[in-house]
CHARMM internal coordinates of N, CA and C (Angstrom, degrees):
IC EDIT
DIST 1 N 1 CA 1.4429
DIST 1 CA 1 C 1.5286
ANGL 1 N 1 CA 1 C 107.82
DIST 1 C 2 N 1.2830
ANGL 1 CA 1 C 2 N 114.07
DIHE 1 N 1 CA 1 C 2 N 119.13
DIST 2 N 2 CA 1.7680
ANGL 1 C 2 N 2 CA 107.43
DIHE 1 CA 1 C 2 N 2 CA 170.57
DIST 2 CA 2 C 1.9830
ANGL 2 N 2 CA 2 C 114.81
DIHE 1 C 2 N 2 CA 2 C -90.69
DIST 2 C 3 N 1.2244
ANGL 2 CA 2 C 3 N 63.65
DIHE 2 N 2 CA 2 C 3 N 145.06
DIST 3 N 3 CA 1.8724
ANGL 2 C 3 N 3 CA 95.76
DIHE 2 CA 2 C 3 N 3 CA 179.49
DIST 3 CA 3 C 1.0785
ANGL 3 N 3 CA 3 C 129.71
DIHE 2 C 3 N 3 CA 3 C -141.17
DIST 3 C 4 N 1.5376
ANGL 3 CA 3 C 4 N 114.78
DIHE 3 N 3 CA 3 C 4 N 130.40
DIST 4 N 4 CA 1.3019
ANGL 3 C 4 N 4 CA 113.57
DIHE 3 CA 3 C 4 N 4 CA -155.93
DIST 4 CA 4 C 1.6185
ANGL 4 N 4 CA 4 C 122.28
DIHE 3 C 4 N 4 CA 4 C 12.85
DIST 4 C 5 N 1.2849
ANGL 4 CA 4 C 5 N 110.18
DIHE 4 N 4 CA 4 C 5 N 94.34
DIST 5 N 5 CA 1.3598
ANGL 4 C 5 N 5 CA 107.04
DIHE 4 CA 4 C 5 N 5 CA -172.58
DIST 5 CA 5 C 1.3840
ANGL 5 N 5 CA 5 C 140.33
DIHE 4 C 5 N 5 CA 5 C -1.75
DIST 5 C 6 N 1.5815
ANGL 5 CA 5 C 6 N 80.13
DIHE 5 N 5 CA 5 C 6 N 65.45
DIST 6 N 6 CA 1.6937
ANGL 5 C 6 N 6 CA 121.44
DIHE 5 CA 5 C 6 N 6 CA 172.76
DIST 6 CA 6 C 1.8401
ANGL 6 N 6 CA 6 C 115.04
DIHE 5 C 6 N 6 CA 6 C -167.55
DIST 6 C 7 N 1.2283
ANGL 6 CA 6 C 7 N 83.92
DIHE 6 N 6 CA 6 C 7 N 157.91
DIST 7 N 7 CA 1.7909
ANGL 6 C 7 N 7 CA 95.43
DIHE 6 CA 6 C 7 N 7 CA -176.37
DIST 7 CA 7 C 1.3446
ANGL 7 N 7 CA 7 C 128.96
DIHE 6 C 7 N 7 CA 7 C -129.84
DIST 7 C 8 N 1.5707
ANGL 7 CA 7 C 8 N 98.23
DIHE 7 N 7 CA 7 C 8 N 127.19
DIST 8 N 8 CA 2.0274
ANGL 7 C 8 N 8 CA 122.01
DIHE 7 CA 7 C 8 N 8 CA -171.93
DIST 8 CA 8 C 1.5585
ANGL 8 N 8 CA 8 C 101.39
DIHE 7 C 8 N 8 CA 8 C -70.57
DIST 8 C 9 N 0.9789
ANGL 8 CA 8 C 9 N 98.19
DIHE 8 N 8 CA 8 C 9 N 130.25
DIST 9 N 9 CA 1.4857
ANGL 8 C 9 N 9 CA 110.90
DIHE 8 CA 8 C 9 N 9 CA 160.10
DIST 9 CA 9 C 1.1457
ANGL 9 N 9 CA 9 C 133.71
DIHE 8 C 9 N 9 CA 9 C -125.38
DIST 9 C 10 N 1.3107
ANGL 9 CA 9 C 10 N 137.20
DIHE 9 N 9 CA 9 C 10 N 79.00
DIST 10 N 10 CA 1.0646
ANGL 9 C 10 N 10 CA 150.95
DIHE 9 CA 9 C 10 N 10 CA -45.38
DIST 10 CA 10 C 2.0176
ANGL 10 N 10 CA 10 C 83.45
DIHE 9 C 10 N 10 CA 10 C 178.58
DIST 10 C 11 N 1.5940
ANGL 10 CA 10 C 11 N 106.01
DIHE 10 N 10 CA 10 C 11 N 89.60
DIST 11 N 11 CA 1.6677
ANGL 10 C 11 N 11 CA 104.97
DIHE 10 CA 10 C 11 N 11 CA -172.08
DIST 11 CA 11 C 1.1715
ANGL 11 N 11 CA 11 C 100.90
DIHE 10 C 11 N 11 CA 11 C -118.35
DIST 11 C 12 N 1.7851
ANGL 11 CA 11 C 12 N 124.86
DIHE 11 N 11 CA 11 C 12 N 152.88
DIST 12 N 12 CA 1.8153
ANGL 11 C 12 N 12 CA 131.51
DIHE 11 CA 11 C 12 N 12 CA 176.31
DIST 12 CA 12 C 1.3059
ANGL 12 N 12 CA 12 C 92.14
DIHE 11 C 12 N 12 CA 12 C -65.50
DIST 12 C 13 N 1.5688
ANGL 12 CA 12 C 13 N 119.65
DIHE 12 N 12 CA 12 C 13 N 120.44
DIST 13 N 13 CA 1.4820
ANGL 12 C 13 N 13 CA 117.38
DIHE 12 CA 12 C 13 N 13 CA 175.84
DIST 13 CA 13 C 2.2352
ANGL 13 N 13 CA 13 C 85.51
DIHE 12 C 13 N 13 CA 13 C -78.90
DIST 13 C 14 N 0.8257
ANGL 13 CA 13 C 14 N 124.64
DIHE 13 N 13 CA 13 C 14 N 36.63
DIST 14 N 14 CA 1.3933
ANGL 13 C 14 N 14 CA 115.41
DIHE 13 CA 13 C 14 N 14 CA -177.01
DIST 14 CA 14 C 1.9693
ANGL 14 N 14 CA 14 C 103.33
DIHE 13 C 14 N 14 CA 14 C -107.31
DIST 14 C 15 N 1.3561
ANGL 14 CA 14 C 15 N 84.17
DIHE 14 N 14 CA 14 C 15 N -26.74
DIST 15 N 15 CA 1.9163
ANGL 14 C 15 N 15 CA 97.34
DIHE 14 CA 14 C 15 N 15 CA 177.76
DIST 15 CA 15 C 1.5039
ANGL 15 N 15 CA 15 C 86.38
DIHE 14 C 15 N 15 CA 15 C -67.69
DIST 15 C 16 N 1.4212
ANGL 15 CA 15 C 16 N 89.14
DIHE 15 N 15 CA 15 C 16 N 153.70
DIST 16 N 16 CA 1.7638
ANGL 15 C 16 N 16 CA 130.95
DIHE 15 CA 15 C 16 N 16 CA 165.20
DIST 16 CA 16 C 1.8376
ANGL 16 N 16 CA 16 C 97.94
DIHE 15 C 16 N 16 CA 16 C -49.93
DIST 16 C 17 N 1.6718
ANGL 16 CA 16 C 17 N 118.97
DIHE 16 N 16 CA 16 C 17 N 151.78
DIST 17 N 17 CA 1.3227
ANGL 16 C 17 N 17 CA 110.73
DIHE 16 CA 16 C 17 N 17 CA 160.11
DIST 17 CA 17 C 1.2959
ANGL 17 N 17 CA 17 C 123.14
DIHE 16 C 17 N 17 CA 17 C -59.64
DIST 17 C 18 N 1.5270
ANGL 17 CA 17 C 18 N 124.67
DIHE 17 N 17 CA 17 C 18 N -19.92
DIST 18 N 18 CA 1.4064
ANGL 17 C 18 N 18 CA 118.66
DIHE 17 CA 17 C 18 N 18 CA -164.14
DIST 18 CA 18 C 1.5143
ANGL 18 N 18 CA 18 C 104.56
DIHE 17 C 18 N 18 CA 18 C -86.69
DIST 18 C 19 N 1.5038
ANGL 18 CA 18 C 19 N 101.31
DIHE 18 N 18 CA 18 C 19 N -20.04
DIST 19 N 19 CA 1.7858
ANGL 18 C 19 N 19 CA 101.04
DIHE 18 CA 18 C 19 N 19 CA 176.44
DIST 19 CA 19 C 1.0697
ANGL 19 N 19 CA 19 C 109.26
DIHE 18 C 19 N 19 CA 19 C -87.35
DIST 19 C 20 N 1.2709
ANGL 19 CA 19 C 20 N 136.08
DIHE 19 N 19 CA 19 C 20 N -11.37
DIST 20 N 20 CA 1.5163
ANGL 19 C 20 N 20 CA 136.43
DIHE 19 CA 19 C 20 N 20 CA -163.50
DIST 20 CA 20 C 1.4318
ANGL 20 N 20 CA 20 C 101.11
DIHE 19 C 20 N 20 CA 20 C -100.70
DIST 20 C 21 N 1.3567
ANGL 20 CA 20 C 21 N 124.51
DIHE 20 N 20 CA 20 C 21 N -24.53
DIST 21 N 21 CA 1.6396
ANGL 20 C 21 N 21 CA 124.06
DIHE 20 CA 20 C 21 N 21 CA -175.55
DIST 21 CA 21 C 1.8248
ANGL 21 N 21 CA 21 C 99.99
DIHE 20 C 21 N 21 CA 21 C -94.15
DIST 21 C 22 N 1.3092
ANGL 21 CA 21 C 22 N 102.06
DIHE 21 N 21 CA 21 C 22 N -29.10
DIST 22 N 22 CA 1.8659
ANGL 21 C 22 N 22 CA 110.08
DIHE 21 CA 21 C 22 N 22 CA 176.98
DIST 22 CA 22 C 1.7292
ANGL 22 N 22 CA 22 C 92.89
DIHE 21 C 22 N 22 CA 22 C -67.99
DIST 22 C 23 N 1.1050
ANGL 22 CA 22 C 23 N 131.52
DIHE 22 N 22 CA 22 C 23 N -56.01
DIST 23 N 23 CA 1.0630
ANGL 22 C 23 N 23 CA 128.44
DIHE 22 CA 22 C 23 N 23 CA 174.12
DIST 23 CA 23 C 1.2240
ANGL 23 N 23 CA 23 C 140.12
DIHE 22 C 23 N 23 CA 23 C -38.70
DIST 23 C 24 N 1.4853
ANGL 23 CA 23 C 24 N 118.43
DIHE 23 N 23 CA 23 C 24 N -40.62
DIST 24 N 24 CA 1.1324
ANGL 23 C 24 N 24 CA 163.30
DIHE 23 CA 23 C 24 N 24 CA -135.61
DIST 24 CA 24 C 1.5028
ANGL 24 N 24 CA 24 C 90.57
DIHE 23 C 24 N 24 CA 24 C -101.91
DIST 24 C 25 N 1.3980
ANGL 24 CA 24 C 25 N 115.65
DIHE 24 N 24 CA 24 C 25 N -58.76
DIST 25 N 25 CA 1.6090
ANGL 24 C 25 N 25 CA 135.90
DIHE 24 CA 24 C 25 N 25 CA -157.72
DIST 25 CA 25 C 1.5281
ANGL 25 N 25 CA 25 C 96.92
DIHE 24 C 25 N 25 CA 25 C -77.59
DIST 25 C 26 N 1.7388
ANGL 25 CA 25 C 26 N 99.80
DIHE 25 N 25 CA 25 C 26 N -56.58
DIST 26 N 26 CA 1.8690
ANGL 25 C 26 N 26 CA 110.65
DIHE 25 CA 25 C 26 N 26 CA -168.33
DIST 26 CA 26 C 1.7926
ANGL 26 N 26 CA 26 C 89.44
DIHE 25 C 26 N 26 CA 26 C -43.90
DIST 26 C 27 N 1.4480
ANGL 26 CA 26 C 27 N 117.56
DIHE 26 N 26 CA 26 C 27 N -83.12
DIST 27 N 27 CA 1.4894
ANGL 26 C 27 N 27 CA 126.77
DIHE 26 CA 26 C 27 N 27 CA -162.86
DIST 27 CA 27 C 1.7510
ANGL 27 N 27 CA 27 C 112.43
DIHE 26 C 27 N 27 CA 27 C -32.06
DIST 27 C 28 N 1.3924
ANGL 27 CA 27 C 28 N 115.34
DIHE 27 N 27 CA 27 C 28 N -42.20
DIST 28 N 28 CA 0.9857
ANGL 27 C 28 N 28 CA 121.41
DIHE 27 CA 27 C 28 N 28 CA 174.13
DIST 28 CA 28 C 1.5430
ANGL 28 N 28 CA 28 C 150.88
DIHE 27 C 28 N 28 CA 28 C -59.23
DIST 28 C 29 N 1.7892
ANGL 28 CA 28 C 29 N 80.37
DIHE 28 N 28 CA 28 C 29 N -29.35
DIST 29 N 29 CA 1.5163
ANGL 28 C 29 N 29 CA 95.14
DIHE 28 CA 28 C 29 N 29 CA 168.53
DIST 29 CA 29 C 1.3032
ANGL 29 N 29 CA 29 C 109.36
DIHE 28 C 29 N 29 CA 29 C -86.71
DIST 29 C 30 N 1.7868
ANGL 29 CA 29 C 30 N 115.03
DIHE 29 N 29 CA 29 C 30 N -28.66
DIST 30 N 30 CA 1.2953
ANGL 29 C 30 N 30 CA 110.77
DIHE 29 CA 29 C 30 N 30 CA -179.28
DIST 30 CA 30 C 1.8564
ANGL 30 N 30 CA 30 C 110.00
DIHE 29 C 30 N 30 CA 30 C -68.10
DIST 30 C 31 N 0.8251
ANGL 30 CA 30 C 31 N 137.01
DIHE 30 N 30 CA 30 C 31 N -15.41
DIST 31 N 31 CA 1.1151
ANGL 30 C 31 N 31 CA 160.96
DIHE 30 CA 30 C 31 N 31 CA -179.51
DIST 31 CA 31 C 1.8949
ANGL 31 N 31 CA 31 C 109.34
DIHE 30 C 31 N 31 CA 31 C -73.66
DIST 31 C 32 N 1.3251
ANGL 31 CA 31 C 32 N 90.52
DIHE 31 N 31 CA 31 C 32 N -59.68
DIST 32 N 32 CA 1.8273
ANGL 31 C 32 N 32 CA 80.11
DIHE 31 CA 31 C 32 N 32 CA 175.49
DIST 32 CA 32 C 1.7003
ANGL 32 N 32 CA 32 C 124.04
DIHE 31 C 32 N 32 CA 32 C -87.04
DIST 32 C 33 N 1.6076
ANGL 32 CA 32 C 33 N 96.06
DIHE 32 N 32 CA 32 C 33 N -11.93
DIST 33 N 33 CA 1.7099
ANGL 32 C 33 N 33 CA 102.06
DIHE 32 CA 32 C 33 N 33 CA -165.00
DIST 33 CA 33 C 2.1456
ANGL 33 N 33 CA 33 C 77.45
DIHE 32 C 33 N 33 CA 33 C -102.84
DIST 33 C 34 N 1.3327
ANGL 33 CA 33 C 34 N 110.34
DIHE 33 N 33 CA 33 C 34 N 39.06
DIST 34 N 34 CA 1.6878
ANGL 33 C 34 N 34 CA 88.66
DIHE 33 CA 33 C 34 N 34 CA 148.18
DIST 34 CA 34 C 1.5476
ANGL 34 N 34 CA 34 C 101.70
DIHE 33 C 34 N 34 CA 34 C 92.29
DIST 34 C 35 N 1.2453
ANGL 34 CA 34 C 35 N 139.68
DIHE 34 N 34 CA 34 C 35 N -87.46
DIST 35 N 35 CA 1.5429
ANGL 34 C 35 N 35 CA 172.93
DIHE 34 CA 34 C 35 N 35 CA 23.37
DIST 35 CA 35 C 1.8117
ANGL 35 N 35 CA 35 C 98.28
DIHE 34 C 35 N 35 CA 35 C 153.79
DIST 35 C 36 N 1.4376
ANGL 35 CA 35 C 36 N 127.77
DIHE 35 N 35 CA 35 C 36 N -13.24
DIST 36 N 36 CA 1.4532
ANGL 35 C 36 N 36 CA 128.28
DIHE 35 CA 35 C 36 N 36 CA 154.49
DIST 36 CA 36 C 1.3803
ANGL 36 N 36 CA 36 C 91.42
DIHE 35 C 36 N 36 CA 36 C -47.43
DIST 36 C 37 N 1.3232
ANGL 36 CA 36 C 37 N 149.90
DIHE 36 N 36 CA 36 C 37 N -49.23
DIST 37 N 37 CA 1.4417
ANGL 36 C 37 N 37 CA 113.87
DIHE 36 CA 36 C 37 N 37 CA -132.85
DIST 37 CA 37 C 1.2846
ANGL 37 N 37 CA 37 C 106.89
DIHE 36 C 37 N 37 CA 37 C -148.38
DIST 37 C 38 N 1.5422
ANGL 37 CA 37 C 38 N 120.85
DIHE 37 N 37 CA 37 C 38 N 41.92
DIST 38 N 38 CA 1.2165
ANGL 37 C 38 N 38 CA 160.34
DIHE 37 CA 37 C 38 N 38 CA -152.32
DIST 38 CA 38 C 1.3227
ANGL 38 N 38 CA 38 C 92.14
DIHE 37 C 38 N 38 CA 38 C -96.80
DIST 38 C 39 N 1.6024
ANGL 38 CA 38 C 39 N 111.68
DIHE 38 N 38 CA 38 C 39 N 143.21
DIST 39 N 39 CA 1.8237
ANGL 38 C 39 N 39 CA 104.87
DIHE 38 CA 38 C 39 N 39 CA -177.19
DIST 39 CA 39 C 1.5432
ANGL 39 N 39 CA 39 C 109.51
DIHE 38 C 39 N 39 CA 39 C -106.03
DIST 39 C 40 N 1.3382
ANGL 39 CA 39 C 40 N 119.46
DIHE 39 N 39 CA 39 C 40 N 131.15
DIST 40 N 40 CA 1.2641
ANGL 39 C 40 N 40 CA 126.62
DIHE 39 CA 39 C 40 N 40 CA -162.61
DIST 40 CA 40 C 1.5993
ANGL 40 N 40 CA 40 C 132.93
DIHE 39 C 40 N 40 CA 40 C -13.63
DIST 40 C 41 N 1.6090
ANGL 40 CA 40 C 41 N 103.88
DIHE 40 N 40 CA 40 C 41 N -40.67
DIST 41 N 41 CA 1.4262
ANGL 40 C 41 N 41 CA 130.83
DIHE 40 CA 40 C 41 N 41 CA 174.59
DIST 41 CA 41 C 1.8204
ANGL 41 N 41 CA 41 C 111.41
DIHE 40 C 41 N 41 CA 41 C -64.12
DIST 41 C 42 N 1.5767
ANGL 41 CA 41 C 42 N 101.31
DIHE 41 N 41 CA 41 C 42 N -16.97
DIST 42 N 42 CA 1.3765
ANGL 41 C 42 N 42 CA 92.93
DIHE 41 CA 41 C 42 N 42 CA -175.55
DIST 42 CA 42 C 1.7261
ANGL 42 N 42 CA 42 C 119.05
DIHE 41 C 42 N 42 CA 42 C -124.94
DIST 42 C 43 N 1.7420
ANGL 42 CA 42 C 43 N 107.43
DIHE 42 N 42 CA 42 C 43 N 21.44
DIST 43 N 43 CA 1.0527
ANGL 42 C 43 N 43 CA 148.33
DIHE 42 CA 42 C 43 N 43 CA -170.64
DIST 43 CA 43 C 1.6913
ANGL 43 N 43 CA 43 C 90.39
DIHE 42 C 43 N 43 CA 43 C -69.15
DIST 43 C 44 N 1.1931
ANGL 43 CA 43 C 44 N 125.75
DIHE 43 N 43 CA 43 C 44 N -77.14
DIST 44 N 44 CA 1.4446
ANGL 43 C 44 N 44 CA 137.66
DIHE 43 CA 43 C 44 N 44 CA 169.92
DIST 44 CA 44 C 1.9759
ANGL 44 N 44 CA 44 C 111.57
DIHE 43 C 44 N 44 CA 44 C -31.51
DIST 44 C 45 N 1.0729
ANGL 44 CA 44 C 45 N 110.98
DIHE 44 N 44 CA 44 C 45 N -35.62
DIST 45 N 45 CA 1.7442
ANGL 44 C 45 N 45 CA 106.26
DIHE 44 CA 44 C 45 N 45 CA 177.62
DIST 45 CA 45 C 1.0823
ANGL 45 N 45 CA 45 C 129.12
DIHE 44 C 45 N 45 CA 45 C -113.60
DIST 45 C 46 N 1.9700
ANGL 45 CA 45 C 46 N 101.36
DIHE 45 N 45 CA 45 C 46 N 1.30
DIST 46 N 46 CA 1.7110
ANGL 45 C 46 N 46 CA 114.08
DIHE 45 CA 45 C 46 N 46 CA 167.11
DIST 46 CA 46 C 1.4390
ANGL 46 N 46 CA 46 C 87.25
DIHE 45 C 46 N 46 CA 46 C -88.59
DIST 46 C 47 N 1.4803
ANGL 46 CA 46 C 47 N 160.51
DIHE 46 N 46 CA 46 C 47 N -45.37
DIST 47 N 47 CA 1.1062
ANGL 46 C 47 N 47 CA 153.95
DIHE 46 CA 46 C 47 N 47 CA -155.14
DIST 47 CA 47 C 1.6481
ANGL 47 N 47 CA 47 C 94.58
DIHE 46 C 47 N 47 CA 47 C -64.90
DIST 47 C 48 N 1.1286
ANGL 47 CA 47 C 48 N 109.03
DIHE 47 N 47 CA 47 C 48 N -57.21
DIST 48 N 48 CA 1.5878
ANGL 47 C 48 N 48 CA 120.38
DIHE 47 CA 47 C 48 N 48 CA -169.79
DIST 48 CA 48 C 1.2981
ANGL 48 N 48 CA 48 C 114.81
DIHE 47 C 48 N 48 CA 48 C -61.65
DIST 48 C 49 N 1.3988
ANGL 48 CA 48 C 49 N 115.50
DIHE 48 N 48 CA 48 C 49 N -27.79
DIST 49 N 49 CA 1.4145
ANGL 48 C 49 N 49 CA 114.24
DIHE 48 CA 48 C 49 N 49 CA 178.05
DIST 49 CA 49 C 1.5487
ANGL 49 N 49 CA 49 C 106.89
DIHE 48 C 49 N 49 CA 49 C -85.71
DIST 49 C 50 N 1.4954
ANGL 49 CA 49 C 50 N 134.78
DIHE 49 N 49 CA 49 C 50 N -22.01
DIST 50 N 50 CA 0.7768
ANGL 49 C 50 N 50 CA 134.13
DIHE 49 CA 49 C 50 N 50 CA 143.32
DIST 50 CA 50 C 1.4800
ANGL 50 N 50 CA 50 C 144.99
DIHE 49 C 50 N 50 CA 50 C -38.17
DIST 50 C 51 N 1.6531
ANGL 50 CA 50 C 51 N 115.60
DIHE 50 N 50 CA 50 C 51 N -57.04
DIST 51 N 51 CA 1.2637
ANGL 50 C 51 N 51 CA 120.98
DIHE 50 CA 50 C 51 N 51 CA 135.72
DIST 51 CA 51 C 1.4866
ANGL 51 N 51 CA 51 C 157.68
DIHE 50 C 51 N 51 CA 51 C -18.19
DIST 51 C 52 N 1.7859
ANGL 51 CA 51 C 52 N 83.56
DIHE 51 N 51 CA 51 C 52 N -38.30
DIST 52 N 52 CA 1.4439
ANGL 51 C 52 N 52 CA 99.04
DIHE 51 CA 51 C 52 N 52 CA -178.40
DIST 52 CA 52 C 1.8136
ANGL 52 N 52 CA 52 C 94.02
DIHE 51 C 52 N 52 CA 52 C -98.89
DIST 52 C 53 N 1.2215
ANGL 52 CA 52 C 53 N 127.12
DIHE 52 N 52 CA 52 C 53 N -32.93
DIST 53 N 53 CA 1.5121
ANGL 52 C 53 N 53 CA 125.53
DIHE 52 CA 52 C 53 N 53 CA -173.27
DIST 53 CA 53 C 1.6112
ANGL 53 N 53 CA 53 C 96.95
DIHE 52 C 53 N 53 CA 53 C -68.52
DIST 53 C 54 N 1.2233
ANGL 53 CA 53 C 54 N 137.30
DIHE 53 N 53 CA 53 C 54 N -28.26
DIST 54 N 54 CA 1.5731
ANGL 53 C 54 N 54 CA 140.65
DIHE 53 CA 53 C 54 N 54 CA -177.08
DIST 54 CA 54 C 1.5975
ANGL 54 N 54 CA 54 C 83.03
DIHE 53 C 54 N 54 CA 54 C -76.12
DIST 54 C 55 N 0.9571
ANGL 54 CA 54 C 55 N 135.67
DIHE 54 N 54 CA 54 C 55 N -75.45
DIST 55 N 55 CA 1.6995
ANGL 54 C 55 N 55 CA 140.58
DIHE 54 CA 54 C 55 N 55 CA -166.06
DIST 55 CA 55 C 1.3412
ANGL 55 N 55 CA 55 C 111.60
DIHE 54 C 55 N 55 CA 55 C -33.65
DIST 55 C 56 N 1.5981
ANGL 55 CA 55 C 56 N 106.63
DIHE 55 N 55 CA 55 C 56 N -58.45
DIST 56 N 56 CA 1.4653
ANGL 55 C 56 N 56 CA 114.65
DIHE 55 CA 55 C 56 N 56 CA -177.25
DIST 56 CA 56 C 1.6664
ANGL 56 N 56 CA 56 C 112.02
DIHE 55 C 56 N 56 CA 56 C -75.34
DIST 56 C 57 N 1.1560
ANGL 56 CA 56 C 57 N 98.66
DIHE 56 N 56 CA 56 C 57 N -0.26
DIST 57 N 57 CA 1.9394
ANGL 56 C 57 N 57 CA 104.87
DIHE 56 CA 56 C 57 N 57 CA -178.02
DIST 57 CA 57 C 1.4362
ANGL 57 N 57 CA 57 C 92.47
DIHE 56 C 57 N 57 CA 57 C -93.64
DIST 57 C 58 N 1.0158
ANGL 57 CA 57 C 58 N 119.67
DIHE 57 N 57 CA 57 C 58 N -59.28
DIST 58 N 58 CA 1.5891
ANGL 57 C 58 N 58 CA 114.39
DIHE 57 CA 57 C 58 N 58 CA -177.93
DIST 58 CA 58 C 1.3768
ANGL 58 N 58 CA 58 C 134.96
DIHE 57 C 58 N 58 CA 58 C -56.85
DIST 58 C 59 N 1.5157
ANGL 58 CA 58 C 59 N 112.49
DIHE 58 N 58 CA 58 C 59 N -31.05
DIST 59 N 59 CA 1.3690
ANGL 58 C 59 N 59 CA 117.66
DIHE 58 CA 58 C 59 N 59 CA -176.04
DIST 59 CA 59 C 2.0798
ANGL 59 N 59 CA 59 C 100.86
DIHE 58 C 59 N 59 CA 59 C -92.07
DIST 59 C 60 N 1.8470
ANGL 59 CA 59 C 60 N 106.62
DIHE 59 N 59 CA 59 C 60 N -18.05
DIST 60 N 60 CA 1.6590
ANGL 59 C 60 N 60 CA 96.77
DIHE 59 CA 59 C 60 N 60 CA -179.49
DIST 60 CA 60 C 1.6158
ANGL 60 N 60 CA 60 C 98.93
DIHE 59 C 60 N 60 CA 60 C -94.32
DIST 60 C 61 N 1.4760
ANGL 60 CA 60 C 61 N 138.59
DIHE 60 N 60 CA 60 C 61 N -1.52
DIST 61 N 61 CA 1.3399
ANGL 60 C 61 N 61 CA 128.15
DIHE 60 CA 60 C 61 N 61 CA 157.67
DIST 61 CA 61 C 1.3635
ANGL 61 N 61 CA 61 C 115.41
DIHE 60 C 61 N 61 CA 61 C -124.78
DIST 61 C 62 N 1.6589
ANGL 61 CA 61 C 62 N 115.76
DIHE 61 N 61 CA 61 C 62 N 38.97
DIST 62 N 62 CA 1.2208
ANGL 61 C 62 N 62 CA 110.13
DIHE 61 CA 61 C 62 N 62 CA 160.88
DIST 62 CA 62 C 1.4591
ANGL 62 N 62 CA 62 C 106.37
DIHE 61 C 62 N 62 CA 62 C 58.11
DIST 62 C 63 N 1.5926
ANGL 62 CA 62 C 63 N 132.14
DIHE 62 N 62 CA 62 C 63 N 41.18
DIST 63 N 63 CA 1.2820
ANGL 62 C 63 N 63 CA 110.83
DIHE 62 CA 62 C 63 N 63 CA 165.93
DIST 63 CA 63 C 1.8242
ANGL 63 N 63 CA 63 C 115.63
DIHE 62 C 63 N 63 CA 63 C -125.83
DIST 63 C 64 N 1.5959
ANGL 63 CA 63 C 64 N 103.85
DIHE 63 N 63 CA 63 C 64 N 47.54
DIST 64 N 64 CA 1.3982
ANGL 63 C 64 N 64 CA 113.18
DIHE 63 CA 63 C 64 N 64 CA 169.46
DIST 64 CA 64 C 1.6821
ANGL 64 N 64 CA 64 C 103.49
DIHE 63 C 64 N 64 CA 64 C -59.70
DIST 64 C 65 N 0.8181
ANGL 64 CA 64 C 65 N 121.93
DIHE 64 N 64 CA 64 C 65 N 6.70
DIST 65 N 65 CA 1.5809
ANGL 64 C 65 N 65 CA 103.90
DIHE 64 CA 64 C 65 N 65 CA 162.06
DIST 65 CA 65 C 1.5196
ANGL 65 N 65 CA 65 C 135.36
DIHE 64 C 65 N 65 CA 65 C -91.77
DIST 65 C 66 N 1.2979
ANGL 65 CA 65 C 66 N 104.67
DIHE 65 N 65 CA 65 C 66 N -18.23
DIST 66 N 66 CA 1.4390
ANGL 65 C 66 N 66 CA 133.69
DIHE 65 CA 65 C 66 N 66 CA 144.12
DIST 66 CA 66 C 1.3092
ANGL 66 N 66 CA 66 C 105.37
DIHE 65 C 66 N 66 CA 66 C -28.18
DIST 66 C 67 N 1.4177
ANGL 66 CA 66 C 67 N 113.91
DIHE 66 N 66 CA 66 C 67 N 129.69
DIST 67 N 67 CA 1.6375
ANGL 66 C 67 N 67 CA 124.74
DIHE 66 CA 66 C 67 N 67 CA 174.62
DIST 67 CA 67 C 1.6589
ANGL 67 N 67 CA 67 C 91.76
DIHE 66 C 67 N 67 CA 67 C -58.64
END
COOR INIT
IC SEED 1 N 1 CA 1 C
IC BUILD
């Protein structure tokens, strides 16, 4: 959600911590790589580019232990 040119992110404090910090990260990247305001058709390859930036985070600081 943006606010005052800035943005809530806004998580179920009911999730586990490990989903809430995975969460935390997913929104964020979508957040800096652009991807709020992405047009429906391209919803499917901002997710993916996302995916792969969590992938490449994990295997360059060693954090495949991460759900």
């Amino acid at each position: 959600m943006k606010y005052d040119d800035g943005f809530i992110i806004a998580i179920n404090p009911r999730f586990c911590d490990s989903t809430m910090k995975n969460t935390f990260i997913h929104e964020m990247i979508h957040i800096m790589h652009d991807h709020l305001y992405c047009e429906k058709d391209d919803f499917e390859k901002c997710e993916k580019e996302v995916e792969n930036i969590i992938k490449t985070m994990k295997n360059q600081f060693d954090l495949n232990h991460m759900p």
